[in-house]
ZAMARGU-4260 file (C-alpha; in steps of 0.2 Angstrom, whole numbers, plus 5000, padded with zeros to 4 digits):
<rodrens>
0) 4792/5637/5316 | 4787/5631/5299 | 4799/5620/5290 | 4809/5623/5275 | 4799/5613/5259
5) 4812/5598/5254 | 4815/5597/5235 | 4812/5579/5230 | 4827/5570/5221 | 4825/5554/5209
10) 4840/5546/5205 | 4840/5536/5190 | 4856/5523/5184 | 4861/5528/5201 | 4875/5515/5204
15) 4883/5515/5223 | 4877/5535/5226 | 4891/5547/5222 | 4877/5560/5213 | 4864/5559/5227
20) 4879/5559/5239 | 4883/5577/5233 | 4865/5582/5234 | 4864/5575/5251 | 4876/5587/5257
25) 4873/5603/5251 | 4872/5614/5266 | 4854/5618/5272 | 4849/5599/5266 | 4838/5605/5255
30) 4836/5590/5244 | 4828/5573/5249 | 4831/5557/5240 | 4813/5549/5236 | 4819/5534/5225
35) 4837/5529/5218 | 4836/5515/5204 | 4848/5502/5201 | 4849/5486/5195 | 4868/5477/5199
40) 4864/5469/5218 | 4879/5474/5223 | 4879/5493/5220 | 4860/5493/5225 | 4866/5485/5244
45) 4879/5499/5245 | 4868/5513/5238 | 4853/5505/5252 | 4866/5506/5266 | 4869/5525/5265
50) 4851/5526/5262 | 4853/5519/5278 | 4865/5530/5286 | 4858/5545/5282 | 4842/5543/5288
55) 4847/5539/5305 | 4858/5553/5302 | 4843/5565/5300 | 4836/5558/5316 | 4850/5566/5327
60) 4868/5560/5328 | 4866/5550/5344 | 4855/5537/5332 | 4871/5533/5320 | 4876/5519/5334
65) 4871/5505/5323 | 4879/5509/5310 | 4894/5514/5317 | 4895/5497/5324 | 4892/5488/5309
70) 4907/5500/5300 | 4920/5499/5315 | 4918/5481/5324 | 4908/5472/5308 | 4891/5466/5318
75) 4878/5460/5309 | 4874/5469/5292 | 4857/5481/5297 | 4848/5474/5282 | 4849/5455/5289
80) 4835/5450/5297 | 4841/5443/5310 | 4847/5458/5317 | 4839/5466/5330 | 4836/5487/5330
85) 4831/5499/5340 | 4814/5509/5334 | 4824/5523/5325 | 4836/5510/5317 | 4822/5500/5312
90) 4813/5514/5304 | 4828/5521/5295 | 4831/5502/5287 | 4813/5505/5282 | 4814/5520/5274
95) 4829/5514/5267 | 4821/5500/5257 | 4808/5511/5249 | 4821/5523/5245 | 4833/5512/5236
100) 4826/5501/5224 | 4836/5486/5215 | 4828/5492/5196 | 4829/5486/5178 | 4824/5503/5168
105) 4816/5496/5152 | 4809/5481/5161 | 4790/5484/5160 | 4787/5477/5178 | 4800/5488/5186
110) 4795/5502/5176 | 4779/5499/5184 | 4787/5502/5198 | 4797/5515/5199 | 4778/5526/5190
115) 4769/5519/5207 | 4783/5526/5216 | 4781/5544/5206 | 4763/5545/5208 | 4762/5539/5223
120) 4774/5557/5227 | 4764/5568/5218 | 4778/5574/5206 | 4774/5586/5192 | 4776/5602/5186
125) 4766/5609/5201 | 4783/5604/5213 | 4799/5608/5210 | 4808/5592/5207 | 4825/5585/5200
130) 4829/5570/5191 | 4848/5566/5191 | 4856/5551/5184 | 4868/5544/5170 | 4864/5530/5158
135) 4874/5517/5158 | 4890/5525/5147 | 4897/5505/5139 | 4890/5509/5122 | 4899/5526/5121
140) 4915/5525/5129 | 4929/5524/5118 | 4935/5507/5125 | 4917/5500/5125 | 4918/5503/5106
145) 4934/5499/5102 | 4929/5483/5108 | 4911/5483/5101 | 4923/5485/5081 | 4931/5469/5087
150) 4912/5460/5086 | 4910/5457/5068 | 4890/5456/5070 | 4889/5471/5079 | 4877/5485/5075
155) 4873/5502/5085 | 4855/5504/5080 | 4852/5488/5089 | 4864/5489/5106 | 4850/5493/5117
160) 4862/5502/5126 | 4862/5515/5115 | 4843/5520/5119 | 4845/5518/5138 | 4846/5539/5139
165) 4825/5536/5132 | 4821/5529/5150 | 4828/5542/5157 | 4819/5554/5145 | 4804/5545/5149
170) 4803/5552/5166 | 4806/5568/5158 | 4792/5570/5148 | 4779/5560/5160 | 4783/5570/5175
175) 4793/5585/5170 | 4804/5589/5184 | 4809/5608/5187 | 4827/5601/5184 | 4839/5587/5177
180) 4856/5583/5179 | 4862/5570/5167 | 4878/5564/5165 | 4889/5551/5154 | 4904/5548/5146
185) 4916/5561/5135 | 4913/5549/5121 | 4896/5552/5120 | 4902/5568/5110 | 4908/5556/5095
190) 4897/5542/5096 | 4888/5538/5080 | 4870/5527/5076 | 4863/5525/5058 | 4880/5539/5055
195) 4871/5553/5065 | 4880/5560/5082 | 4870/5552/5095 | 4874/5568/5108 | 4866/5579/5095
200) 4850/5566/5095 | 4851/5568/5114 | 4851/5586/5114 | 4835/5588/5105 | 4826/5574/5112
205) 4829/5580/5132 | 4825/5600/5125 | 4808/5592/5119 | 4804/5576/5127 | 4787/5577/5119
210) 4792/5577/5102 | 4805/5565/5107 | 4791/5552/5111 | 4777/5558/5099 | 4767/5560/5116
215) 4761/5578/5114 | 4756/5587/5130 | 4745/5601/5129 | 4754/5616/5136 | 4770/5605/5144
220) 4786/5616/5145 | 4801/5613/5135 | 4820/5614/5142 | 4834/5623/5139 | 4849/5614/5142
225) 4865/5623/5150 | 4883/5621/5152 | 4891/5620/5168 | 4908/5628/5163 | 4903/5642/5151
230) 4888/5651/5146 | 4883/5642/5131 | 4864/5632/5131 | 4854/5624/5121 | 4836/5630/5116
235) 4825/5622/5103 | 4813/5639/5104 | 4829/5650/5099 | 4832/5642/5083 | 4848/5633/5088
240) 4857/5618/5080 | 4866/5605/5091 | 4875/5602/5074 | 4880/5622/5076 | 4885/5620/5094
245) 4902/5616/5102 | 4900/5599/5111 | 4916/5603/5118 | 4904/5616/5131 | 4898/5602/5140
250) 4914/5593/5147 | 4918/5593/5162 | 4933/5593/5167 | 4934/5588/5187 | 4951/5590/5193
255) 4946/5611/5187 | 4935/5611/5201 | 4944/5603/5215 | 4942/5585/5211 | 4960/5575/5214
260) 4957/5568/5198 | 4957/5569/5178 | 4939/5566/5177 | 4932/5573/5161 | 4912/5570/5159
265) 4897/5576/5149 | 4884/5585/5160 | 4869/5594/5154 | 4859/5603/5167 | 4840/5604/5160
270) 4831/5619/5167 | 4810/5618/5162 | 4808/5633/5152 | 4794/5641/5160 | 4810/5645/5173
275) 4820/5652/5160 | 4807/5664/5159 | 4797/5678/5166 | 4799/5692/5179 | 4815/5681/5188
280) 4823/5671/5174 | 4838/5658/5178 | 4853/5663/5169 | 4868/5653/5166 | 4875/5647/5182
285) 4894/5639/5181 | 4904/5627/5192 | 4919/5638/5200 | 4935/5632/5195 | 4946/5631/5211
290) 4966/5625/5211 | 4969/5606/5208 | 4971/5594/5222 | 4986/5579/5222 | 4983/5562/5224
295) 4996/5562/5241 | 4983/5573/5246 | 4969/5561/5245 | 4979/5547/5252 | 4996/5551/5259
300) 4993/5545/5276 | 4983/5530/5274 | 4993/5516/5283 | 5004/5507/5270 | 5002/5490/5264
305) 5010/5476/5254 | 5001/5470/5240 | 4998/5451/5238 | 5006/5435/5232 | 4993/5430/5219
310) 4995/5411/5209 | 5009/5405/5224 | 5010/5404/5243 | 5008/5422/5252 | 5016/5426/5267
315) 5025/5443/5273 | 5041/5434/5272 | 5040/5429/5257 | 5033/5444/5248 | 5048/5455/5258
320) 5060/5441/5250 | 5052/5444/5233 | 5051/5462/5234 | 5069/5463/5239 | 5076/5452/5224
325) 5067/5463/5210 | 5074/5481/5218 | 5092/5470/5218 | 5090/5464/5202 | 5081/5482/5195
330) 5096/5493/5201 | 5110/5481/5195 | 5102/5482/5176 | 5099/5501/5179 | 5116/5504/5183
335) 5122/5494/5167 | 5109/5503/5157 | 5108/5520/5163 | 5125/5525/5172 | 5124/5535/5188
340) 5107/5538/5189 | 5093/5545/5201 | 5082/5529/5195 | 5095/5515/5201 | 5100/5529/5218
345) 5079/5527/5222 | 5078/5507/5217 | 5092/5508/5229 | 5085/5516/5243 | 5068/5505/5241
350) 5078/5491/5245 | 5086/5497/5260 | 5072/5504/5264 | 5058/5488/5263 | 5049/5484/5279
355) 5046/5468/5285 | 5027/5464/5293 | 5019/5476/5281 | 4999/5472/5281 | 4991/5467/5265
360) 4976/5475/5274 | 4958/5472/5275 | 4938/5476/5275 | 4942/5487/5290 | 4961/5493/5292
365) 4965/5501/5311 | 4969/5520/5310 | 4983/5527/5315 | 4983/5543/5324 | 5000/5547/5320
370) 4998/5548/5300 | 4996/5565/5297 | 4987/5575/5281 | 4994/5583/5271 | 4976/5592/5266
375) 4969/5598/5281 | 4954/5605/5270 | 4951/5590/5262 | 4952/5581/5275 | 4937/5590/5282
380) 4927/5584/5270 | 4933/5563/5269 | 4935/5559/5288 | 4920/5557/5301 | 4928/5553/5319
385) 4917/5542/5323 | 4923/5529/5313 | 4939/5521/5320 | 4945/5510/5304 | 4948/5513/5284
390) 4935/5503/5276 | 4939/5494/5260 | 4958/5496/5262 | 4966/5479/5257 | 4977/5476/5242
395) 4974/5466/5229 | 4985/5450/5223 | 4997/5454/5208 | 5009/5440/5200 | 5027/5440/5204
400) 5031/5448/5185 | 5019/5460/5188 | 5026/5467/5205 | 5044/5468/5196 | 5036/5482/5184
405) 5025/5490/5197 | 5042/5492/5207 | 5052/5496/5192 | 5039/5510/5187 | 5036/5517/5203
410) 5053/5520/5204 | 5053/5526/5187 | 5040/5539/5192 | 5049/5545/5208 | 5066/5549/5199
415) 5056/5556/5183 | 5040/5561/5188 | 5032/5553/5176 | 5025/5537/5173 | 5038/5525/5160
420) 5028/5525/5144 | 5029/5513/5128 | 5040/5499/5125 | 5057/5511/5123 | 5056/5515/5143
425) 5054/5493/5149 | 5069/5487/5140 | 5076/5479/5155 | 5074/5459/5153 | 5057/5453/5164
430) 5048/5468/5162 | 5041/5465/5145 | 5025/5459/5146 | 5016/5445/5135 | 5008/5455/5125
435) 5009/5453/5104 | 5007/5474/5101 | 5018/5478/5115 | 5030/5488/5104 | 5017/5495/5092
440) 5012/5511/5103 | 4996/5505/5107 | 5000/5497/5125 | 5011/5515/5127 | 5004/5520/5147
445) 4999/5499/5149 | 5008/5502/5168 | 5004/5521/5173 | 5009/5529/5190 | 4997/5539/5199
450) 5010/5553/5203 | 5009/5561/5221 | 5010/5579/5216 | 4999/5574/5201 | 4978/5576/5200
455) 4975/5555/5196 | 4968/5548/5179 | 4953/5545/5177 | 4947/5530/5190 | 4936/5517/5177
460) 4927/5503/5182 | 4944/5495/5171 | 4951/5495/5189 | 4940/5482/5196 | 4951/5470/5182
465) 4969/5474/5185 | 4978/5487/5192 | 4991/5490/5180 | 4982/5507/5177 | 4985/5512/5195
470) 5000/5508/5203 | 5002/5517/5218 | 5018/5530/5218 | 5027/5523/5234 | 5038/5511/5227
475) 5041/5500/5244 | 5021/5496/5242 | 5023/5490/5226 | 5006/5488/5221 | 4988/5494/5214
480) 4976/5505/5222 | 4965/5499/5236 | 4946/5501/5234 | 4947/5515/5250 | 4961/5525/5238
485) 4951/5525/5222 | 4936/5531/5232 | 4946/5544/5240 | 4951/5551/5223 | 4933/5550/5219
490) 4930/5559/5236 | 4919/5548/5242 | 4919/5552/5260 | 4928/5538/5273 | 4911/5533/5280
495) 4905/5527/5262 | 4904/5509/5264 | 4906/5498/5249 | 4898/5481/5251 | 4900/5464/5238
500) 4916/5458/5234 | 4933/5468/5230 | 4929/5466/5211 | 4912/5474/5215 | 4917/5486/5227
505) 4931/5493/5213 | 4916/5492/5199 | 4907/5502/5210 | 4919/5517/5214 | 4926/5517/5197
510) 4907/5519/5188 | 4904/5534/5200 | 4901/5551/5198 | 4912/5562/5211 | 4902/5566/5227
515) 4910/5581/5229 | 4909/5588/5212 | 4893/5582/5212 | 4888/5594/5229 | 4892/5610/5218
520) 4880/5608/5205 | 4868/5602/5219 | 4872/5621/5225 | 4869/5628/5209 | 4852/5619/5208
525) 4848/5624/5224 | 4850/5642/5218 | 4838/5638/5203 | 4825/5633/5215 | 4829/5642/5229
530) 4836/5659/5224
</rodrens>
């Protein structure tokens, strides 16, 4: 029987995989990575590892033995090469290194690179192809500018960063693919360069790539440019102004579409225009909004843990010791502030509560059998049983003045169900931090719940520098997010292996676009190309 036709995917910016995770697991697997791109080494080692994994995957199930050792009983990493591997393994590490490649985009060597690659594949207009990707977002995220004011020599027109988007354009116009998927930042929308709206210059340079780079083609298609949520598009040959457009169209606001998390991005789907028309046009295809899932349902039932002592001795003693003096010392000021209240009842009842021997956790944390789901669907989707630990679930250090507010505003959040918020809601002495603007609204959510019953804020790469952002709602944990929670509300899947460091591994999840919002728009592309 003659199989199925693969679509070829290149992945661009990729950092650890979240958009060709989604891609990869559209039913049918109809997609096939050919090359990801990225340049941070951490990020790249993660994104070759599920390379990895999904090429033995493809080969059968019965060949995933390596890497299931190498996720449940830590034998050496597949990509050392000391390690020996059976024939399979050894060619799913090789296909592996060709497919993800540790890239610069803008450096002329790799550029080289990555065009020997595309050649080498035969991508053009003749096969159907898609380009995903999101340029790196620092230059137009509302906190990379804020911070970008504070520089008194800096200049947009000259932050390269700006213009990393024209890489990706690049590609566009020199190998047109049937279909992109490009993705950033909500503050792209605002961004400005020499005072023009950078998102409207992008919009007009991805619907004409050739004009874009003064590289004319002689009959090369253009692109229409949809939304994913409504039926608006973008079509240089229709006579239409990004300036008359409502920017608005193109956010995406994830936790709409099942995602247990307040993730809003910009995402243009590029269709080529000789798709959009003839005999069997594409019309507008939109994501399918669906009811919002909680962060308890994403992590509920993974196994507890302390967090840990940082900047003095850590021990489970002493941390228990610690822990217990600052819900004593919360409920006594609550009761004095506040009267009989349900805060200073909970702060109570956390103290009473508090278990000695809690783990701090680890790179692999045992399961246990007997912590239930509370999402059974979800579920479905995270958990392979074939892995017998939570990777990446260990806790992060915090100071001893930093624990007293994480209990304190957990606590806070359980009787209010809502996170503390500005300087009003922390008057009990200790829990003011050093900060000079404390009280002038700017620091107003500085220590933010993620609420059980809630859909989470957004997970940043901020997380990989503190975790005041994240506390955790269980107030007896009294601590940030682990790396395995963050990806969880990302939905990376629990066999998605993280590998540098903790600060990496956060960096990683936190710059990633969600796999499973990102498998619905592989289903609408496969639609597109597959109708």
């Amino acid at each position: 029987m003659k199989q199925p036709e693969l679509i070829p995917i290149v992945d661009l910016f990729a950092g650890p995989g979240g958009l060709g995770e989604g891609f990869s697991s559209v039913e049918g697997d109809p997609f096939r990575i050919i090359v990801s791109a990225e340049m941070e080494a951490s990020a790249h080692q993660t994104l070759r590892l599920r390379a990895f994994y999904r090429n033995l995957k493809r080969q059968g199930a019965e060949f995933l033995a390596p890497y299931y050792r190498f996720c449940n009983e830590g034998v050496a990493n597949p990509f050392d090469p000391k390690t020996v591997l059976d024939e399979a393994a050894e060619m799913a590490r090789n296909e592996a290194e060709h497919e993800a490649r540790q890239l610069i985009l803008g450096d002329q060597e790799d550029n080289r690179t990555l065009d020997k690659i595309l050649k080498e594949q035969g991508l053009g207009e003749a096969s159907p192809w898609v380009l995903i990707g999101g340029p790196p977002c620092q230059a137009y995220s509302l906190v990379g500018r804020s911070r970008n004011r504070g520089k008194l020599d800096y200049k947009p027109e000259e932050d390269h960063r700006h213009f990393l988007y024209r890489e990706y354009l690049r590609i566009i116009q020199q190998y047109r693919p049937a279909i992109f998927v490009m993705e950033n930042v909500k503050g792209i929308l605002s961004s400005k360069v020499d005072g023009k709206q950078i998102f409207h210059t992008i919009l007009h340079d991805l619907a004409d790539p050739d004009k874009a780079l003064n590289k004319r083609k002689a009959g090369a298609a253009s692109y229409r440019i949809y939304s994913l949520t409504c039926p608006t598009y973008f079509d240089l040959d229709e006579n239409q102004s990004a300036e008359e457009l409502d920017a608005r169209d193109f956010i995406v606001r994830a936790e709409e579409y099942g995602i247990p998390q307040a993730r809003h991005r910009v995402i243009l789907l590029g269709v080529r225009k000789d798709l959009c028309t003839g005999s069997n046009p594409v019309r507008p295809i939109q994501l399918v909004r669906c009811p919002n899932r909680s962060v308890g349902e994403a992590i509920d039932h993974l196994p507890p843990l302390r967090s840990r002592l940082s900047k003095q001795a850590d021990s489970n003693a002493r941390w228990t010791e610690l822990i217990k003096e600052h819900f004593s010392y919360l409920e006594k000021e609550a009761r004095s502030q506040f009267g009989h209240s349900e805060l200073w009842a909970i702060l109570s009842q956390c103290r009473e509560n508090l278990k000695d021997g809690l783990s701090s956790g680890g790179l692999r944390v045992p399961r246990d059998p007997k912590l239930k789901p509370s999402a059974p669907d979800l579920e479905r989707w995270y958990t392979d049983p074939n892995v017998t630990v939570w990777l990446n679930h260990e806790a992060r250090g915090h100071m001893a003045s930093d624990l007293l507010r994480y209990a304190y505003s957990a606590a806070f959040a359980k009787a209010r169900g809502r996170s503390p918020k500005g300087h009003e809601e922390f008057q009990i002495d200790g829990l003011r931090p050093n900060h000079e603007n404390w009280e002038s609204g700017k620091f107003s959510d500085r220590f933010r719940v993620q609420l059980k019953k809630s859909s989470a804020t957004t997970i940043t790469s901020h997380i990989s520098k503190d975790g005041h952002y994240f506390i955790h709602y269980d107030p007896i944990q009294c601590r940030s997010l682990t790396v395995r929670e963050a990806a969880r509300l990302q939905t990376f899947p629990d066999n998605y292996f993280f590998l540098g460091n903790r600060t990496q591994q956060y960096h990683q999840v936190g710059n990633a676009v969600p796999p499973i919002l990102s498998r619905k728009i592989g289903e609408i592309v496969k639609k597109i190309l597959k109708p």
